[in-house]
N, C-alpha and C positions, 0 to 999 in steps of 0.2 A: 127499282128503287136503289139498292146497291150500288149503280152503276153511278148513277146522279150522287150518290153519298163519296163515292171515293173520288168522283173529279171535283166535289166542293173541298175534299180534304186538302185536296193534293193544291188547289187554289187558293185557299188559306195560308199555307205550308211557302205555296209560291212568292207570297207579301211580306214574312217574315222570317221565313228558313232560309237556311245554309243549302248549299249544291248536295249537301249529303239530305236534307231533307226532301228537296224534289226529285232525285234522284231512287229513293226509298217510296216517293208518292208515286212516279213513275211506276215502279216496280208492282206497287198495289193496284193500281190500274191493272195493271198487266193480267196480272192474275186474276180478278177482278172478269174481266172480258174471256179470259181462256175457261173461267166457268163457267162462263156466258154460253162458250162453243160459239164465239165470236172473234174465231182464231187471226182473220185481218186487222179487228184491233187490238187484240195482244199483241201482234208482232209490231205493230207502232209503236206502241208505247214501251214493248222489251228490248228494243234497239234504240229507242231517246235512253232509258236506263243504261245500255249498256254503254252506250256512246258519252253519258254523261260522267259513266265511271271512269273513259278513258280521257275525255279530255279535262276531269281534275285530280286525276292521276289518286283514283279511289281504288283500292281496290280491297283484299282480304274478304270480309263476310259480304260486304257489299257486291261485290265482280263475283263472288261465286253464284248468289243470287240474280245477278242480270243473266248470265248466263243458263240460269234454272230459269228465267222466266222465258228466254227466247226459247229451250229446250221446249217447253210446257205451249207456248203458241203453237211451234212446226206442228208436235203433235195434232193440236186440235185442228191445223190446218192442213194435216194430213201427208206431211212432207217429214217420211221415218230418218233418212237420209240426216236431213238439218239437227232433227230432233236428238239423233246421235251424236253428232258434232257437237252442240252445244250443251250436254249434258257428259259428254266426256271431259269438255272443256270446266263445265260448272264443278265436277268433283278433282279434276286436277287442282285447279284454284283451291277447293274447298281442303286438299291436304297441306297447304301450304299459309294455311291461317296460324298466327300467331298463338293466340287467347283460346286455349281449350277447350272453354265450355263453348264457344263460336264454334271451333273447329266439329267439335262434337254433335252439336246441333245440325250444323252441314252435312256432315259426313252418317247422319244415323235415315230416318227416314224421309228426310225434307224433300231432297232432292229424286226425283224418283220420274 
């Protein structure tokens, strides 16, 4: 059920959000499916996210999140390697947010 609720969201979101909105619904998927231990569709949907953050030049809370959700796929798809990569990459980004309480958010147990 979960799974069918965030791709109705992210569908909605797609008809009258901004690139920051499907990019964010992206993201929920993401996670979404890595709780699932559905780790091949998290990494779809963690790389449309992170791809979407790069080609509209999103980044800050956004980019550090795409990069926590690719992080959180490798895991569940069992590739320690990536999983470090990109959770190195997520808290790099995550120290270089602006907005403190962001930053803060990021930087405390989010990312993990």
């Amino acid at each position: 059920m979960m799974i069918h609720m965030v791709h109705a969201s992210r569908f909605h979101w797609g008809e009258i959000g901004t690139p920051l909105h499907f990019l964010r619904g992206e993201w929920q998927i993401a996670r979404v499916y890595a709780l699932a231990g559905m780790g091949e569709s998290a990494l779809y949907h963690a790389r449309h996210c992170l791809n979407m953050c790069v080609a509209e030049n999103i980044g800050d809370f956004d980019l550090a999140f795409a990069h926590e959700a690719l992080a959180r796929a490798y895991a569940v798809c069992g590739e320690a390697t990536q999983k470090q990569v990109h959770l190195k990459e997520a808290l790099a980004v995550a120290e270089t947010i602006a907005k403190k309480e962001n930053k803060d958010y990021c930087s405390l147990s989010t990312i993990s």
